[in-house]
C-alpha positions as CSV (number, residue, x, y, z in Angstrom):
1,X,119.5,117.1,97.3
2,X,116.7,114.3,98.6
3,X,115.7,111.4,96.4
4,X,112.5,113.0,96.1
5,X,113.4,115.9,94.9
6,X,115.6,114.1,92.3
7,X,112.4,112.8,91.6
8,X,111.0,115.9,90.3
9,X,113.8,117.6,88.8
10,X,114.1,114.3,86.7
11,X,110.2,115.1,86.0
12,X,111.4,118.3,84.5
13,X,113.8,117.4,82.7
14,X,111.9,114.8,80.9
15,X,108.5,116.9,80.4
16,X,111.4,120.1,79.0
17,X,112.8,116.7,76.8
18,X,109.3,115.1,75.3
19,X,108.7,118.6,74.7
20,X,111.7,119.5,72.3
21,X,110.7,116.8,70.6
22,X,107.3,116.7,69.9
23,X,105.7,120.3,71.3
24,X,102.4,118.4,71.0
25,X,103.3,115.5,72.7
26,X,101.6,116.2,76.4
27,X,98.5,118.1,74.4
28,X,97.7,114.9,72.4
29,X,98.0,112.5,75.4
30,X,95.4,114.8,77.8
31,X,92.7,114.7,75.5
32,X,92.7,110.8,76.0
33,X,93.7,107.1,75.7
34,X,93.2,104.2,73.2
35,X,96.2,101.7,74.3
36,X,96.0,97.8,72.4
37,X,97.3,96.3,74.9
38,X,96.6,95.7,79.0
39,X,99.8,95.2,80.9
40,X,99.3,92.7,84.4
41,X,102.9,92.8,85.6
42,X,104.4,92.2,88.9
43,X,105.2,95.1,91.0
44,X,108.9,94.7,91.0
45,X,110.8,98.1,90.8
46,X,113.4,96.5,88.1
47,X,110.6,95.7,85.2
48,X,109.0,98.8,84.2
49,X,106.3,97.7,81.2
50,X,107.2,101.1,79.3
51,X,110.5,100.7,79.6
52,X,111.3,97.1,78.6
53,X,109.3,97.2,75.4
54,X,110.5,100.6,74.6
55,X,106.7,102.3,74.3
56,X,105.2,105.6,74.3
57,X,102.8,106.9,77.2
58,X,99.1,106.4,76.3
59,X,100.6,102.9,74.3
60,X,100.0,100.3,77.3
61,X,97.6,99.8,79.9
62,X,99.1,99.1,83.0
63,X,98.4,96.7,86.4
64,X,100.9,95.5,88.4
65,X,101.2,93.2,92.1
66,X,103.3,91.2,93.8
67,X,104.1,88.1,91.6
68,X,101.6,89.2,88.6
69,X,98.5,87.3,89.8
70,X,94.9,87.1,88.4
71,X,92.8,86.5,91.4
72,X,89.0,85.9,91.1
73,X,88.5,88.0,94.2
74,X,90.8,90.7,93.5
75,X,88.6,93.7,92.8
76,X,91.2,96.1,92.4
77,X,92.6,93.9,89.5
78,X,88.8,93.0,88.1
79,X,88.3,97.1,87.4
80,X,91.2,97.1,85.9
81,X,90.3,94.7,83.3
82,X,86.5,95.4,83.3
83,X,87.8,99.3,82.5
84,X,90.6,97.8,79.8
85,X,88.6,95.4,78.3
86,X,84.8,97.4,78.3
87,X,85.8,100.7,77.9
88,X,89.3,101.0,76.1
89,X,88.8,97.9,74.0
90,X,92.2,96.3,74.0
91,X,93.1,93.8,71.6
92,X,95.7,92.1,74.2
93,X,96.4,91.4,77.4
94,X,99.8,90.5,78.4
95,X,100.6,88.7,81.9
96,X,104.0,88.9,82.2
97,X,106.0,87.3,85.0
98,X,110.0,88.0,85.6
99,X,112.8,85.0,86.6
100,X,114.1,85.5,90.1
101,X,110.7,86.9,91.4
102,X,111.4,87.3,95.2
103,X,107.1,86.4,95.3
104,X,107.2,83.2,94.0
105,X,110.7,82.0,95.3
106,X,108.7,83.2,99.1
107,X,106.0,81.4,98.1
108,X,107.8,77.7,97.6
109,X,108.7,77.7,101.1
110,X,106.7,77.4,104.4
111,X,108.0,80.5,106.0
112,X,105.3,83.1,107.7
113,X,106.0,86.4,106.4
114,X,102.6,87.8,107.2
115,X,99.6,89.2,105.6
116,X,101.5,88.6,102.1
117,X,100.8,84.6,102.7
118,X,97.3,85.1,101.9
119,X,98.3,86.6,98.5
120,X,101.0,84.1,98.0
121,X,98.7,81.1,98.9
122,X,97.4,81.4,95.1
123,X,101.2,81.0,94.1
124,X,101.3,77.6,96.1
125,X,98.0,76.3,95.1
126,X,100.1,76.4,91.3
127,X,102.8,74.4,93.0
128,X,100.5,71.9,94.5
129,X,99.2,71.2,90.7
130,X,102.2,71.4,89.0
131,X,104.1,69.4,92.0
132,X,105.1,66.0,90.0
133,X,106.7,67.9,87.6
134,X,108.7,70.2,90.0
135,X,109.5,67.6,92.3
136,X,112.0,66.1,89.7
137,X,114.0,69.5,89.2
138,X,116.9,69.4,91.9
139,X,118.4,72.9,91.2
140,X,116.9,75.2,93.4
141,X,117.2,78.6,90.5
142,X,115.7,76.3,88.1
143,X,113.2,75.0,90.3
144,X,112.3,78.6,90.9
145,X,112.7,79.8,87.1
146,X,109.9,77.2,86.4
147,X,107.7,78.1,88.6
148,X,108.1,81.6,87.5
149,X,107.4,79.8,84.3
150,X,104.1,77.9,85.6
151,X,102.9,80.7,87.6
152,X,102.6,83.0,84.4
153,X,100.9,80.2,82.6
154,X,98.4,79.7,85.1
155,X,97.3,83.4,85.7
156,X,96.7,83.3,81.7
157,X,94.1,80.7,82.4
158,X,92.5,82.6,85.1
159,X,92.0,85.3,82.8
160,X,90.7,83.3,80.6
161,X,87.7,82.0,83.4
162,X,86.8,85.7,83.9
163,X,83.1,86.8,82.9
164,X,84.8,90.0,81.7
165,X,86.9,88.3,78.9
166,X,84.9,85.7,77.9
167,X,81.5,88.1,77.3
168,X,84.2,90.2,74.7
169,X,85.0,87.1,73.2
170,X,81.9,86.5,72.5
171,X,80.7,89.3,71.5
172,X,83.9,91.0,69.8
173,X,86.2,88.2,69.2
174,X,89.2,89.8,71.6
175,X,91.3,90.0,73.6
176,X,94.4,87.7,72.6
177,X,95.9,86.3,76.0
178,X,99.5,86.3,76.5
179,X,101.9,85.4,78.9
180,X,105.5,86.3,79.1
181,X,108.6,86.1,81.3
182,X,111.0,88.8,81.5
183,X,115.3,87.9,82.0
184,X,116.7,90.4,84.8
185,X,120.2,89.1,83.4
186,X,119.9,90.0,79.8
187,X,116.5,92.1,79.6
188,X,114.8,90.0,76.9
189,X,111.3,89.2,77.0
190,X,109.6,85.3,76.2
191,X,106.8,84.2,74.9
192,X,105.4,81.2,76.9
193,X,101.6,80.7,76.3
194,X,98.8,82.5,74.2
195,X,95.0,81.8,74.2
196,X,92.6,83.1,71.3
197,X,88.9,83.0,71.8
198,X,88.7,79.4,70.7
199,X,91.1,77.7,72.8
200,X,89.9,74.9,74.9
201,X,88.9,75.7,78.5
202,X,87.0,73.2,80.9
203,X,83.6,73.5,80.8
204,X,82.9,74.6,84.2
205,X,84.7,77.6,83.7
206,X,82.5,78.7,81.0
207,X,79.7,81.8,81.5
208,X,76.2,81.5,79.6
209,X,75.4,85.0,78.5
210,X,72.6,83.9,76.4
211,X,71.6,86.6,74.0
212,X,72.7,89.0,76.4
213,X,73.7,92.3,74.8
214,X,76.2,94.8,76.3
């Protein structure tokens, strides 16, 4: 048998499964979604969102790219939240980052591994800020765990600079911003920052909407 087609007999299996258990479980789920929370994970095969918080389909929102970034010019990731934020209404978004992330250990070091750079660069412009701080950690896994660390924070605050969130907050009081790093050695997830819709943010950052409605 191929992989592929492993791929669809497990399909089977787990559609004939969901179905033995709840013979209205695919009925409910087609006539639409109303997840609380959007997911903005990095594309890494070994941390599935569903999985590791042991949801439901239809219960989480999902994005995912290399190393979990936020980037202002990233219109792929901008509809996502425009569509999560405007549409479904979610109360959350999670950005959550995982130790040992092959994106951000690539992106500490000066080799040229091709069009990815230009993605990474955001990654290093983070190290560049955070580079006092990181200079005086001499073990290279902790070093990288950090950043990992830094790199979550600092895609939180981009979130927070978006047009998209900030007109919600304003208007509706959400979403709550959270970031979170997940442990590929034990599979636990941690808290590492949250922002609520009154958390300080330099002024430059922030929109004027006026009396704008909508």
């Amino acid at each position: 048998m191929n992989s592929y087609e492993k791929l669809l007999l497990e399909n089977q299996s787990w559609a004939q499964e969901k179905l033995n258990e709840d013979p209205e479980f695919f009925e409910r789920l087609s006539k639409g979604q109303s997840p609380e929370f959007l997911w903005i994970g990095c594309s890494d095969s070994r941390v599935p969102a569903e999985d590791i918080t042991n949801s439901e389909p239809g219960e989480i929102f999902v994005h995912r790219n290399v190393a979990n970034l936020v980037v202002n010019t990233d219109l792929n990731l901008l509809s996502v939240l425009e569509f999560a934020v405007n549409v479904l209404k979610v109360k959350h978004i999670i950005v959550c980052g995982h130790y040992s992330c092959g994106g951000v250990k690539a992106a500490m070091t000066q080799q040229h591994i091709g069009l990815i750079n230009k993605w990474l660069r955001n990654i290093k412009d983070t190290y560049r800020i955070h580079r006092d701080e990181l200079a005086g950690i001499e073990d290279s896994d902790v070093l990288a765990d950090r950043m990992v660390e830094l790199n979550v924070k600092e895609q939180v605050r981009n979130l927070a600079k978006t047009s998209i969130v900030q007109k919600a907050r304003k208007q509706e009081r959400r979403p709550l911003l959270h970031g979170w790093v997940y442990g590929l050695n034990d599979g636990l997830l941690k808290p590492l920052a949250m922002m609520g819709p009154d958390d300080p943010m330099d002024p430059i950052y922030r929109y004027d909407f006026g009396d704008e409605e909508g």
